[in-house]
C-alpha positions as CSV (number, residue, x, y, z in Angstrom):
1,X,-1.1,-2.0,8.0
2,X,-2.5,0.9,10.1
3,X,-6.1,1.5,11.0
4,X,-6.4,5.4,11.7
5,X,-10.0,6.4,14.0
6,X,-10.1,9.8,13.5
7,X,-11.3,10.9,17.1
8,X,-12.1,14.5,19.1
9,X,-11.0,14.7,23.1
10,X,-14.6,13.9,25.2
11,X,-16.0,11.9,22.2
12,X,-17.8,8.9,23.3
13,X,-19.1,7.9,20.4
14,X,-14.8,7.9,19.6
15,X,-14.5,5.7,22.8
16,X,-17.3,3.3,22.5
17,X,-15.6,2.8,19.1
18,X,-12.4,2.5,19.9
19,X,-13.0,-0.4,22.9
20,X,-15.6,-2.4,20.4
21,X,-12.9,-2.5,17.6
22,X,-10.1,-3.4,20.1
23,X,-12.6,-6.1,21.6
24,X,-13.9,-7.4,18.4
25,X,-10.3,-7.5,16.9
26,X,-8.1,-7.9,19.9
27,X,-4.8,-8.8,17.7
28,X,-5.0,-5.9,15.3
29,X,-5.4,-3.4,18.9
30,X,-1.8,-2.4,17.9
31,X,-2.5,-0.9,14.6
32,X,-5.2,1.5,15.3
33,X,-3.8,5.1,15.8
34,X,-6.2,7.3,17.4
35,X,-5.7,11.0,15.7
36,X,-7.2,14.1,16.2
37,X,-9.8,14.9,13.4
38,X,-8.7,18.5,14.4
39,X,-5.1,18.1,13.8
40,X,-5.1,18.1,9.9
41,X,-7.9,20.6,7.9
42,X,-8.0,18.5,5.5
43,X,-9.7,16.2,8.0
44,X,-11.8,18.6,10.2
45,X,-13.3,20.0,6.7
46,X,-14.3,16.3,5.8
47,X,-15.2,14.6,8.7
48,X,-15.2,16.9,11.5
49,X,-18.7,16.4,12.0
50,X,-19.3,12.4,11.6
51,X,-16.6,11.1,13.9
52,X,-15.7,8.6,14.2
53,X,-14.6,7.3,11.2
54,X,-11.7,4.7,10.8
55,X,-9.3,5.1,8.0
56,X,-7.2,2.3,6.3
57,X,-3.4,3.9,5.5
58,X,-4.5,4.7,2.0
59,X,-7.3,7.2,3.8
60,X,-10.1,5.1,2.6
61,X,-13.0,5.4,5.2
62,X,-13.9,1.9,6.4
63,X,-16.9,2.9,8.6
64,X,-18.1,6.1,10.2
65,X,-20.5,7.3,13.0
66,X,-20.3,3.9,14.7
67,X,-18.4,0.6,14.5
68,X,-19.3,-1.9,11.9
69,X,-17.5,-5.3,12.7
70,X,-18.8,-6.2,9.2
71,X,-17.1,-4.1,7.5
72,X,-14.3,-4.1,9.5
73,X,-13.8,-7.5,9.1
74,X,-14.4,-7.9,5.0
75,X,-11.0,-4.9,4.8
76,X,-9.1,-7.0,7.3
77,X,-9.2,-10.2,5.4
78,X,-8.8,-8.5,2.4
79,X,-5.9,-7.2,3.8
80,X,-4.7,-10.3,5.2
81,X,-5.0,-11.8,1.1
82,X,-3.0,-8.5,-0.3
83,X,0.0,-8.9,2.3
84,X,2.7,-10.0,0.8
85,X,3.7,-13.8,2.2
């Protein structure tokens, strides 16, 4: 399971999302990837102008704009339940 942020160099929007997920979900820190929403066009055209915005690694958004431990929460026990054992 990877969590992708897409981010933008100098956001701090990106950064105050990026330490609030790693605080509020310390052991899942290692799966979020930090990309570029710039790197892809795909991406820029979508959401080049709401970053952040996390992605699970089917590209479903999970939250944008800011973090939601809610929501982030709900798709990582969901998660947890479709793992396989």
């Amino acid at each position: 399971m990877t969590l992708t942020l897409l981010s933008r160099d100098g956001c701090g929007l990106c950064e105050e999302f990026a330490d609030a997920f790693a605080a509020a979900f310390p052991a899942q820190r290692e799966q979020l990837l930090i990309a570029d929403v710039d790197s892809r066009p795909g991406w820029q055209g979508r959401y080049g102008l709401i970053i952040p915005v996390l992605l699970d690694d089917e590209g479903t958004v999970i939250c944008e704009t800011h973090f939601d431990e809610t929501a982030v929460g709900a798709w990582l026990a969901a998660a947890l339940k479709r793992a396989p054992a």
